[in-house]
N, CA, C and O atoms as a GROMACS GRO file, in nm:
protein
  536
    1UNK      N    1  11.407  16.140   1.724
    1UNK     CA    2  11.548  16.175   1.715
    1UNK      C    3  11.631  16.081   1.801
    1UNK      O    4  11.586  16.019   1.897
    2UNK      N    5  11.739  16.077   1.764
    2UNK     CA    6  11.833  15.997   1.839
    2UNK      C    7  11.884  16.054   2.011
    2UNK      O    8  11.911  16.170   2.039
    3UNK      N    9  11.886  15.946   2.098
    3UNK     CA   10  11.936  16.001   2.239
    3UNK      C   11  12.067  16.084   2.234
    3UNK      O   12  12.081  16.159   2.331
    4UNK      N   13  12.164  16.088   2.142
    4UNK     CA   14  12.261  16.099   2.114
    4UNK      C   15  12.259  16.283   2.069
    4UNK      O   16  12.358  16.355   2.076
    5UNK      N   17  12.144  16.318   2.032
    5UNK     CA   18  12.117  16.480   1.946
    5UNK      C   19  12.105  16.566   2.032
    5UNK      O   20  12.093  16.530   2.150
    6UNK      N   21  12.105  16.664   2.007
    6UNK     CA   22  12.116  16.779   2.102
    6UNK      C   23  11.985  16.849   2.109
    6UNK      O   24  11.987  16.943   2.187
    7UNK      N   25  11.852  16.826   2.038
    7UNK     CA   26  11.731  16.839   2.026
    7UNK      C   27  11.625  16.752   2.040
    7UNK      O   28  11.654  16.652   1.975
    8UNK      N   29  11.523  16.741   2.089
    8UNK     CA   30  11.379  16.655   2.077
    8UNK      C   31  11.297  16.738   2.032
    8UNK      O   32  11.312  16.858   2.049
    9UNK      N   33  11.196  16.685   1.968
    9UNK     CA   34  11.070  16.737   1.954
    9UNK      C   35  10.974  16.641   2.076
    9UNK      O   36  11.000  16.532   2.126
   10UNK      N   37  10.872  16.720   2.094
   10UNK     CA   38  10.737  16.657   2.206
   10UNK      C   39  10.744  16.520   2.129
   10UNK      O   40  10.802  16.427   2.185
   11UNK      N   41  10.689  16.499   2.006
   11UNK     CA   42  10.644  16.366   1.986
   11UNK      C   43  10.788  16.246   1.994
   11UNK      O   44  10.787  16.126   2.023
   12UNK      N   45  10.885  16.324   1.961
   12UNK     CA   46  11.041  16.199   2.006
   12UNK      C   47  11.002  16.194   2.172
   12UNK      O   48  10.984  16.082   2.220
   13UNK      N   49  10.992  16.278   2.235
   13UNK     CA   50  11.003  16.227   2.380
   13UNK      C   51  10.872  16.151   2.447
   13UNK      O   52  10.882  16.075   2.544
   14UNK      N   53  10.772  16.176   2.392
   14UNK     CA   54  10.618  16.101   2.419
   14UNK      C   55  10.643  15.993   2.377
   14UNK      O   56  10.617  15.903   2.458
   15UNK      N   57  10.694  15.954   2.259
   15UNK     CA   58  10.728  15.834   2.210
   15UNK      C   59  10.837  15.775   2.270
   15UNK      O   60  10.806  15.663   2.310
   16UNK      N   61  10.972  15.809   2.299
   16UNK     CA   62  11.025  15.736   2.391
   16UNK      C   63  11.003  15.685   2.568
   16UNK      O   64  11.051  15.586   2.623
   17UNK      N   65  10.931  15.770   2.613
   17UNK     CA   66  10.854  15.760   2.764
   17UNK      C   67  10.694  15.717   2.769
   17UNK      O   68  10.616  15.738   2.862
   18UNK      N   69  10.665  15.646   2.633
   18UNK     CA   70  10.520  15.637   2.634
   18UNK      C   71  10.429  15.730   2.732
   18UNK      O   72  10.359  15.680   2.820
   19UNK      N   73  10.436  15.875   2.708
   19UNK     CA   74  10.323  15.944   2.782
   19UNK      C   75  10.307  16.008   2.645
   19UNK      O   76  10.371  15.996   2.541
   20UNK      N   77  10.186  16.089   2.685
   20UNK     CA   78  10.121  16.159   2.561
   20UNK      C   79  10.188  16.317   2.549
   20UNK      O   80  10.232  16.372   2.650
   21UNK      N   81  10.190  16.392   2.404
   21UNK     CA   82  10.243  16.496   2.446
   21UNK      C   83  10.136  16.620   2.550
   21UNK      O   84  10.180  16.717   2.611
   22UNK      N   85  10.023  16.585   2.544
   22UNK     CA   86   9.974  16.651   2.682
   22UNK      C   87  10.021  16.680   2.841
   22UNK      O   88  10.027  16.783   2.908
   23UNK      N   89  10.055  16.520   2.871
   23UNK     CA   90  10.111  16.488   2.996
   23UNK      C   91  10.288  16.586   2.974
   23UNK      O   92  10.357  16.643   3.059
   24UNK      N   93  10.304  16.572   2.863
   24UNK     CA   94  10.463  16.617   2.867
   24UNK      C   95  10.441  16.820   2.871
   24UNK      O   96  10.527  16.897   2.915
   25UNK      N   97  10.322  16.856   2.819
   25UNK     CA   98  10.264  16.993   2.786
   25UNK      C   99  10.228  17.037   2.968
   25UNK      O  100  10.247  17.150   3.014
   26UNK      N  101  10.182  16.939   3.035
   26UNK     CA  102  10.127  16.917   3.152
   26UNK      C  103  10.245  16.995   3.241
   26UNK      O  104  10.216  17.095   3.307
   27UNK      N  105  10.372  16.945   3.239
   27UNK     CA  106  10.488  16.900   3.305
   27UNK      C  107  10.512  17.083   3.281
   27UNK      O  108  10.491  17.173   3.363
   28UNK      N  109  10.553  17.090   3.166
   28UNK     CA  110  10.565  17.212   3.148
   28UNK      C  111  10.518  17.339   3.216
   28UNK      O  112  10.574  17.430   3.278
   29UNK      N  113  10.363  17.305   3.171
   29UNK     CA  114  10.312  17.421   3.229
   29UNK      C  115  10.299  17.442   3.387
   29UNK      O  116  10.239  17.540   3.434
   30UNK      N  117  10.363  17.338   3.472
   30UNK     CA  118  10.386  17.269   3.602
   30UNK      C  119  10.577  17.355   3.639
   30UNK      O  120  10.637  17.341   3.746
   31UNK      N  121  10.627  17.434   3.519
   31UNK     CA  122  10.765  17.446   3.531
   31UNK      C  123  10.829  17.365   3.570
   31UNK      O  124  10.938  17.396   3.618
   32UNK      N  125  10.784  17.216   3.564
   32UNK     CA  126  10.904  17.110   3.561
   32UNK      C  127  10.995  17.109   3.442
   32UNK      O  128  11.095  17.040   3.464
   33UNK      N  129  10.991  17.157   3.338
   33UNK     CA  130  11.076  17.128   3.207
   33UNK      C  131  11.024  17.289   3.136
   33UNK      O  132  10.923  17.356   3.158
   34UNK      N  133  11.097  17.302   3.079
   34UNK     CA  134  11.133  17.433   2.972
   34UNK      C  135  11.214  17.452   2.830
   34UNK      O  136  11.322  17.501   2.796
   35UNK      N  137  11.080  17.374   2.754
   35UNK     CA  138  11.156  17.393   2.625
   35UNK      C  139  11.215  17.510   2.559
   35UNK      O  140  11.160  17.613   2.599
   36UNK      N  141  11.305  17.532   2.475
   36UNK     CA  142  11.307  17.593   2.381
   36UNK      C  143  11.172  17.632   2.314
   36UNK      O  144  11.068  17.573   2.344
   37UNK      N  145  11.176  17.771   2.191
   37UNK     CA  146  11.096  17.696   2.158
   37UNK      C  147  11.136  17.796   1.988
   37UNK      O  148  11.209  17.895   1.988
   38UNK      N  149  11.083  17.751   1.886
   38UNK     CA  150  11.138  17.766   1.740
   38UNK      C  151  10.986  17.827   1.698
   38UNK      O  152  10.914  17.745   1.642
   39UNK      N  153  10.931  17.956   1.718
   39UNK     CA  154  10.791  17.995   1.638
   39UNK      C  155  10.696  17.921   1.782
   39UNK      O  156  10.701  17.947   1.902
   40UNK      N  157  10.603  17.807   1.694
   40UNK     CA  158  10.508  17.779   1.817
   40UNK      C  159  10.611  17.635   1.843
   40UNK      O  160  10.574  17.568   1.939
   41UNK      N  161  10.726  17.587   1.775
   41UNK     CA  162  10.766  17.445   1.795
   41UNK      C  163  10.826  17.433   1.920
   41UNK      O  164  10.914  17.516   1.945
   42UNK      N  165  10.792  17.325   2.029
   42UNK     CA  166  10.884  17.322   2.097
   42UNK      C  167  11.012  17.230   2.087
   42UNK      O  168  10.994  17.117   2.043
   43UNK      N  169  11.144  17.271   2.126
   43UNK     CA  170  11.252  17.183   2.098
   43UNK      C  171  11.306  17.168   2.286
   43UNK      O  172  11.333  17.247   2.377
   44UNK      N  173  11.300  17.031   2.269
   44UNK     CA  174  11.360  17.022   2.423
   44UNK      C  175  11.506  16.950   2.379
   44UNK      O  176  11.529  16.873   2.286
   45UNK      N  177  11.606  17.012   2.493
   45UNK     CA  178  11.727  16.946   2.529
   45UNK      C  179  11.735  16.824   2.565
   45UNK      O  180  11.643  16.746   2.590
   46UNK      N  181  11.878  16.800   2.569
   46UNK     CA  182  11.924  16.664   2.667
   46UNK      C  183  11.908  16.696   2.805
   46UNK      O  184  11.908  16.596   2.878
   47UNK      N  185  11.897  16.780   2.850
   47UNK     CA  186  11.860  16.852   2.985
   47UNK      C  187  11.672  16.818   3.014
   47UNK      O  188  11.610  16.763   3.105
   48UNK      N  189  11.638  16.874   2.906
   48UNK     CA  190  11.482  16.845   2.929
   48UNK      C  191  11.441  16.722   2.932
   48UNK      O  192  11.332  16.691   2.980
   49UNK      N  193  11.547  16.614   2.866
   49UNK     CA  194  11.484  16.461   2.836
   49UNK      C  195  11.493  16.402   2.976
   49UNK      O  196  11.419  16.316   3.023
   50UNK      N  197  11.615  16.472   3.048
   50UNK     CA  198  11.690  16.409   3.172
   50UNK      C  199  11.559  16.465   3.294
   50UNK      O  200  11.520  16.419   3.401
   51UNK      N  201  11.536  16.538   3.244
   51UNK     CA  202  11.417  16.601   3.383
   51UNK      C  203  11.297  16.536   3.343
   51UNK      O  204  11.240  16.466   3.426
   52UNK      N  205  11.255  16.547   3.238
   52UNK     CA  206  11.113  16.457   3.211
   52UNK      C  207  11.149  16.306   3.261
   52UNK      O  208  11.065  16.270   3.344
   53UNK      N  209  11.263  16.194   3.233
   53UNK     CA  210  11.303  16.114   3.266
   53UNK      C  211  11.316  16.090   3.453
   53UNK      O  212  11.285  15.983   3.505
   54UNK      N  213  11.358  16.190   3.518
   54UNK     CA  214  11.310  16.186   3.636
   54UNK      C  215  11.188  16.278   3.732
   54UNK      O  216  11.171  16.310   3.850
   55UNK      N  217  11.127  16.294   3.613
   55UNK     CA  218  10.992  16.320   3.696
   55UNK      C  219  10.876  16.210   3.648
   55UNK      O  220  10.771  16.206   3.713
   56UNK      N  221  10.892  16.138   3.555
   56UNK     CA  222  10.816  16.046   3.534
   56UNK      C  223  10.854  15.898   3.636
   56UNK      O  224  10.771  15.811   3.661
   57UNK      N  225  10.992  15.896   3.684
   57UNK     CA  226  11.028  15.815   3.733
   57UNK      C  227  10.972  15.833   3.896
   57UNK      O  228  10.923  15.736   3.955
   58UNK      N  229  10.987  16.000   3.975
   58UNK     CA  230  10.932  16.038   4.039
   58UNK      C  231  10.799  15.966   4.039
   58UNK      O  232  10.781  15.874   4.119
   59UNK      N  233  10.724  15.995   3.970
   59UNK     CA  234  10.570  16.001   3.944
   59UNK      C  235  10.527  15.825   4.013
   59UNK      O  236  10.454  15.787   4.104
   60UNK      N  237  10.621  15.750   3.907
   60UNK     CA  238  10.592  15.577   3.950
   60UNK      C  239  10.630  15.564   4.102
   60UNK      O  240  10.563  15.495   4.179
   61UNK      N  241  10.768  15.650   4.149
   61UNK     CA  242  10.769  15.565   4.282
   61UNK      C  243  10.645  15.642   4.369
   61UNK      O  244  10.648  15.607   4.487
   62UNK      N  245  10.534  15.740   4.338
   62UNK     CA  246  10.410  15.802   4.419
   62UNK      C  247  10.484  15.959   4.449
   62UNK      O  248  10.411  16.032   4.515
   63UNK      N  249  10.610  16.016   4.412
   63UNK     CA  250  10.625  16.132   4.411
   63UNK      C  251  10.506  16.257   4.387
   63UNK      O  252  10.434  16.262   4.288
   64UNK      N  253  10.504  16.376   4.528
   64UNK     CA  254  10.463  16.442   4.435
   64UNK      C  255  10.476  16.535   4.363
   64UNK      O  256  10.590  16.578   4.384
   65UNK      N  257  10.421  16.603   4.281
   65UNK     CA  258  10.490  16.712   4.159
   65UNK      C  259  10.584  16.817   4.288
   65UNK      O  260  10.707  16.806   4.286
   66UNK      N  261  10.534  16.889   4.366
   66UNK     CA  262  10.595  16.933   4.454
   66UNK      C  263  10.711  16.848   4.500
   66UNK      O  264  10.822  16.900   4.490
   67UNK      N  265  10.704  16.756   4.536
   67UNK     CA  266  10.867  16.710   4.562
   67UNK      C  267  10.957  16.662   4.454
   67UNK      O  268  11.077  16.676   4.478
   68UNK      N  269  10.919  16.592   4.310
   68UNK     CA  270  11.011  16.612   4.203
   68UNK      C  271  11.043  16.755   4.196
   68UNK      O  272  11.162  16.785   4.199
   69UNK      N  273  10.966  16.835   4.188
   69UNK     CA  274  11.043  17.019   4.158
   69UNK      C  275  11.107  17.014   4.246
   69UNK      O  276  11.219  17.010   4.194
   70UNK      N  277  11.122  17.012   4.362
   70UNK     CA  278  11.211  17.008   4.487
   70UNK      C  279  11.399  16.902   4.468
   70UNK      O  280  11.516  16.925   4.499
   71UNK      N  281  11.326  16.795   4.403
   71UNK     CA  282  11.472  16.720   4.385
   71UNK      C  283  11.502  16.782   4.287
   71UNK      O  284  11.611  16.840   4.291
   72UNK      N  285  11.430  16.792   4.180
   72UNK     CA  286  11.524  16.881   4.027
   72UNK      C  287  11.555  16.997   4.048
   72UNK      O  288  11.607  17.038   3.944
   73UNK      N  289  11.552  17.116   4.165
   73UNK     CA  290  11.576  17.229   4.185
   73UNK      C  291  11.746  17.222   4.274
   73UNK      O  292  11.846  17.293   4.284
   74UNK      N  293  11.690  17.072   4.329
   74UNK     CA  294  11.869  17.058   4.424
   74UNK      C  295  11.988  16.982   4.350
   74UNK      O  296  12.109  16.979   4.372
   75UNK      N  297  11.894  16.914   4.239
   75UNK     CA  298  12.018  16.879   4.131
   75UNK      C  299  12.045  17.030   4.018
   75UNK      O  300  12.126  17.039   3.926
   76UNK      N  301  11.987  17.092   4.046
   76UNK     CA  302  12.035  17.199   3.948
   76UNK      C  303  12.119  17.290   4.010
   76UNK      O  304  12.207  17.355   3.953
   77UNK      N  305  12.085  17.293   4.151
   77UNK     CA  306  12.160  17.438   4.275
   77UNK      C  307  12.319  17.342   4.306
   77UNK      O  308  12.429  17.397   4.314
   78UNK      N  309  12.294  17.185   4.321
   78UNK     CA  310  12.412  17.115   4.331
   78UNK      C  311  12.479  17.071   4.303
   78UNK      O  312  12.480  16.963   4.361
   79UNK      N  313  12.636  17.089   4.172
   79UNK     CA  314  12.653  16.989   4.122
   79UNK      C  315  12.664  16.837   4.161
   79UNK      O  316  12.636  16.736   4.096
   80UNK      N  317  12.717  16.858   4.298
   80UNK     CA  318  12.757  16.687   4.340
   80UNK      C  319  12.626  16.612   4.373
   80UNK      O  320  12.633  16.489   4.375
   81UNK      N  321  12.513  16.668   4.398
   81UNK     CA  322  12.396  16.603   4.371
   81UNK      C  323  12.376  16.500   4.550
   81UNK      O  324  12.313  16.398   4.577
   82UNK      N  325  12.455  16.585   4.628
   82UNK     CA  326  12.462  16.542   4.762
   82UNK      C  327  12.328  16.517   4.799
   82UNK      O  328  12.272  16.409   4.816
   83UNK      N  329  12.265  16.691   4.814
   83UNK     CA  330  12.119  16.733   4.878
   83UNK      C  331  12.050  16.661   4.782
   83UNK      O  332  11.934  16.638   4.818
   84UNK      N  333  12.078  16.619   4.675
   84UNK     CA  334  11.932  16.560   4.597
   84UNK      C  335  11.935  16.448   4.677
   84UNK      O  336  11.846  16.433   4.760
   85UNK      N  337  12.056  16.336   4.660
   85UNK     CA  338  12.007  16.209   4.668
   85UNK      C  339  12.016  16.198   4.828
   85UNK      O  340  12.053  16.084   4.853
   86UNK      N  341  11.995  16.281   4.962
   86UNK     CA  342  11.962  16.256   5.056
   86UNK      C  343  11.848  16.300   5.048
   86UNK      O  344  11.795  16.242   5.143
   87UNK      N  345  11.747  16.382   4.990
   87UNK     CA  346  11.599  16.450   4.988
   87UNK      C  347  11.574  16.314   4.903
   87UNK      O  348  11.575  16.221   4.984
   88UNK      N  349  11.560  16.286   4.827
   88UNK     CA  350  11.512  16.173   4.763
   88UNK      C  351  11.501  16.020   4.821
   88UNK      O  352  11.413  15.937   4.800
   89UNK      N  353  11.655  16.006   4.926
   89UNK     CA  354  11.630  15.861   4.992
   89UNK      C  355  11.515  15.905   5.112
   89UNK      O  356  11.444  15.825   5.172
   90UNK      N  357  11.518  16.035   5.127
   90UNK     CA  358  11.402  16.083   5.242
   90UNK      C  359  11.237  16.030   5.156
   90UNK      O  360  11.154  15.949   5.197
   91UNK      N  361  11.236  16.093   5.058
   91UNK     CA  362  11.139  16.073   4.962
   91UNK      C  363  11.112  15.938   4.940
   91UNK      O  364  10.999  15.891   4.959
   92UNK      N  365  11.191  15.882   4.909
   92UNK     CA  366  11.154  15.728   4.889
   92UNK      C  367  11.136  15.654   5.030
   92UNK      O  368  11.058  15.560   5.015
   93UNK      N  369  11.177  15.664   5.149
   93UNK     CA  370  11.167  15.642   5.268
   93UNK      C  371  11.007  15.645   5.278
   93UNK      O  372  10.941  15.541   5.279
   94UNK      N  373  10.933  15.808   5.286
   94UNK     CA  374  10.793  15.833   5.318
   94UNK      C  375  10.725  15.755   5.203
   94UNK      O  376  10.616  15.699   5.215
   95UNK      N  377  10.789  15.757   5.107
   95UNK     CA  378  10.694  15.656   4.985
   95UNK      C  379  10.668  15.513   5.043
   95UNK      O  380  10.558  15.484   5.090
   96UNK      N  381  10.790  15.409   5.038
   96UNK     CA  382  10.807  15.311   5.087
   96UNK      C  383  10.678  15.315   5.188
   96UNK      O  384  10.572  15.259   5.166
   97UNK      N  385  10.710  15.394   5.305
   97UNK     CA  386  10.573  15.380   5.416
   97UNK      C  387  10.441  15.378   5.406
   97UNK      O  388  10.354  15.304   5.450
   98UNK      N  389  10.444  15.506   5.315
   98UNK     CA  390  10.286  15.524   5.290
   98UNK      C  391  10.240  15.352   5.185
   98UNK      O  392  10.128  15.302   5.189
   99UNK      N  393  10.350  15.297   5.107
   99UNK     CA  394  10.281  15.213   5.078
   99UNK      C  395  10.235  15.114   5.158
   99UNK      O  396  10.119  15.074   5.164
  100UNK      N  397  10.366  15.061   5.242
  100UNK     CA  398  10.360  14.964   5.327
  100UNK      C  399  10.198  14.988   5.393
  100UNK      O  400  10.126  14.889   5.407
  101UNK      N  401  10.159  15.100   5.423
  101UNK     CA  402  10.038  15.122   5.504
  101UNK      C  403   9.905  15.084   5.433
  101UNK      O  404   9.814  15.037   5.501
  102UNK      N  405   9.890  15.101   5.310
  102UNK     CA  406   9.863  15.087   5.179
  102UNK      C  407   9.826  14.937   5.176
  102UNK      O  408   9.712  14.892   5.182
  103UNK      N  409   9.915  14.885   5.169
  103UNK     CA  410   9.943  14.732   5.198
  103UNK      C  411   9.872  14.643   5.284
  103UNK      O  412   9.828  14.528   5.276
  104UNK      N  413   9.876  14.757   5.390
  104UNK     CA  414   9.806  14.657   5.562
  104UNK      C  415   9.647  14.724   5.557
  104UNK      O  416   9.554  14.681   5.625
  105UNK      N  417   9.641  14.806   5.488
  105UNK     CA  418   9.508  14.834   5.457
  105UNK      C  419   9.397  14.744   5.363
  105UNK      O  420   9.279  14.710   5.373
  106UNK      N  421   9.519  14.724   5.256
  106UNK     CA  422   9.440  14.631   5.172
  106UNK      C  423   9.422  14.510   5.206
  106UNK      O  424   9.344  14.436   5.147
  107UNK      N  425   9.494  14.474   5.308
  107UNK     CA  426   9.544  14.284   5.396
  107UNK      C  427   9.365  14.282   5.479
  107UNK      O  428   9.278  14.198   5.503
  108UNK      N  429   9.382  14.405   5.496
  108UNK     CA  430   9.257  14.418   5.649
  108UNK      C  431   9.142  14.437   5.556
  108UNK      O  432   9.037  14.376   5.574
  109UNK      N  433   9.154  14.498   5.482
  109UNK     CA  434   8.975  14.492   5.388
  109UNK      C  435   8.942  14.391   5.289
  109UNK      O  436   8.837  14.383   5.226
  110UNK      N  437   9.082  14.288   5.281
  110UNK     CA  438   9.055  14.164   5.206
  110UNK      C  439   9.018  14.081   5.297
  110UNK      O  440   8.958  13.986   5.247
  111UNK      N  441   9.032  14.075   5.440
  111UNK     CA  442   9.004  13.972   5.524
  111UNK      C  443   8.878  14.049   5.572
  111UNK      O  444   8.841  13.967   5.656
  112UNK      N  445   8.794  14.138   5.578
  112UNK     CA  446   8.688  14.163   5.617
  112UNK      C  447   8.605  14.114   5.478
  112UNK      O  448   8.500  14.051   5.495
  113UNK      N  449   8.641  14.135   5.370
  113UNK     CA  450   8.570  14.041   5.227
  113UNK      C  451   8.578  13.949   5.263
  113UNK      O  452   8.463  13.907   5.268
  114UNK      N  453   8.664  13.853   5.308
  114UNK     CA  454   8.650  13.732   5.294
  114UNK      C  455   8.489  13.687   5.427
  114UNK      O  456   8.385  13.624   5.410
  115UNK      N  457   8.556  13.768   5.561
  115UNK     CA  458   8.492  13.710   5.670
  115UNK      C  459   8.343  13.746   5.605
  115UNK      O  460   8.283  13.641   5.580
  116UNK      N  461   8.290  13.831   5.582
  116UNK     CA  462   8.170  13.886   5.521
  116UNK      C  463   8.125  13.779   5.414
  116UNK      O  464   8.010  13.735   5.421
  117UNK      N  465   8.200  13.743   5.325
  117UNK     CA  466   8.133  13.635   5.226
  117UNK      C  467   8.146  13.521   5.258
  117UNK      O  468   8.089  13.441   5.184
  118UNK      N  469   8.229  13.459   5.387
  118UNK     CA  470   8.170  13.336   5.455
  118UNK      C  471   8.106  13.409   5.511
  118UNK      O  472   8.110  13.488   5.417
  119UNK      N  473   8.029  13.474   5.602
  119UNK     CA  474   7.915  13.468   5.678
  119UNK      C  475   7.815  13.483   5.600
  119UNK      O  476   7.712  13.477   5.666
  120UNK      N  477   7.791  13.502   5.471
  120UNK     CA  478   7.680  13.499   5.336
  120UNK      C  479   7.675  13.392   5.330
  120UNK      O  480   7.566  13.334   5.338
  121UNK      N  481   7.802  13.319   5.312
  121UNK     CA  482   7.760  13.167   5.266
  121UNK      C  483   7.671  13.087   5.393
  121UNK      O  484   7.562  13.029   5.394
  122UNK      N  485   7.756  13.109   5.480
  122UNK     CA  486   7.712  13.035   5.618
  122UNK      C  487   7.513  13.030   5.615
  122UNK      O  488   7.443  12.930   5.634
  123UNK      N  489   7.464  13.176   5.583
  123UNK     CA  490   7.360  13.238   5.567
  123UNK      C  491   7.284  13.157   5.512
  123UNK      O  492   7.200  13.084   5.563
  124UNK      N  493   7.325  13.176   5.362
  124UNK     CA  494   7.242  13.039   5.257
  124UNK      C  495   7.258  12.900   5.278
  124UNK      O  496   7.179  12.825   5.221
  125UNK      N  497   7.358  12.848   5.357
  125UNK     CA  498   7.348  12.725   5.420
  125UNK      C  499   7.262  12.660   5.497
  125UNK      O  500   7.225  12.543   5.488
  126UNK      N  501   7.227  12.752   5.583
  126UNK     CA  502   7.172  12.719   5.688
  126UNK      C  503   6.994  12.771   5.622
  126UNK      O  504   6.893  12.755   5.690
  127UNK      N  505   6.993  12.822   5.506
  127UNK     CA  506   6.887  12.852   5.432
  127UNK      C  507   6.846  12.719   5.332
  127UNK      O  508   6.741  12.680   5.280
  128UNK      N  509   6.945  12.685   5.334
  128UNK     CA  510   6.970  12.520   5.232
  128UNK      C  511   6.959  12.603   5.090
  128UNK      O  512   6.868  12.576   5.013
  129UNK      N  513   7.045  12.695   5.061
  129UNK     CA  514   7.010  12.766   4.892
  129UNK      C  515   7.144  12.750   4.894
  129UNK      O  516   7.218  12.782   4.987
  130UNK      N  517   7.182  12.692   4.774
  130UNK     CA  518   7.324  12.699   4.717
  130UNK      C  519   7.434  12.811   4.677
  130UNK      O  520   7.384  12.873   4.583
  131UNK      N  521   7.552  12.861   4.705
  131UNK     CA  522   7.597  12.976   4.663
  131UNK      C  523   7.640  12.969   4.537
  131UNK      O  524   7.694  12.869   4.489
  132UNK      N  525   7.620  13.077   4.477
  132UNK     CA  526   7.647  13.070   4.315
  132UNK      C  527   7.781  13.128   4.280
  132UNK      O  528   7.831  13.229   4.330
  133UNK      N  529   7.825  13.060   4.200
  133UNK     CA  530   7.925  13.076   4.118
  133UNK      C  531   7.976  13.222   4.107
  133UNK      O  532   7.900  13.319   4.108
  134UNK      N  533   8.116  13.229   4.096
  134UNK     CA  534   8.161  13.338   4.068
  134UNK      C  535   8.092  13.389   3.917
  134UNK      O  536   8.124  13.498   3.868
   0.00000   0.00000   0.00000
């Protein structure tokens, strides 16, 4: 369906957010989103596209489900959307860190690979056996 309609079906919105309609069934049963629903069909809003849209966005910057429900509960209690986007620059703040840490973790266990596979090589050198090829 068009962004423009006042309805989705699961497979318009899986298909526009490339997730599967499981992950979107997932969300749901998580009370992040609340379709309509027509018999067993579900019909989601422009409301539901806008919350799936920022909980998937959530999801990439390392959000977790607990704190997207937390920002979509203060954009719903707020209109001016004050408390969201200071809980969220908080959110992205602890994200940012935990990666950065993330980061110096991976710096420090690539330089213990490295020191470790020169001291292999050093090993077979001094063995006179050649090191083989990647």
């Amino acid at each position: 369906m068009d962004k423009a309609q006042d309805a989705f079906s699961i497979a318009d919105l899986a298909r526009e957010f490339s997730v599967t309609p499981r992950a979107i069934r997932f969300y749901e049963d998580k009370g992040l989103i609340a379709p309509a629903r027509d018999g067993l069909r579900r019909i989601y809003s422009p409301r539901d596209r806008v919350r799936l849209k920022l909980i998937l966005r959530g999801k990439r910057l390392g959000f977790t489900l607990r704190e997207i429900q937390e920002i979509i509960d203060l954009y719903d209690a707020e209109p001016t959307g004050e408390a969201q986007l200071r809980r969220l620059i908080a959110s992205c703040q602890r994200s940012r860190a935990a990666l950065r840490q993330q980061l110096d973790d991976i710096q420090v266990t690539l330089e213990e690979i490295d020191a470790v596979e020169s001291q292999c090589s050093r090993i077979l050198e001094d063995l006179n056996l050649p090191p083989k090829a990647d």
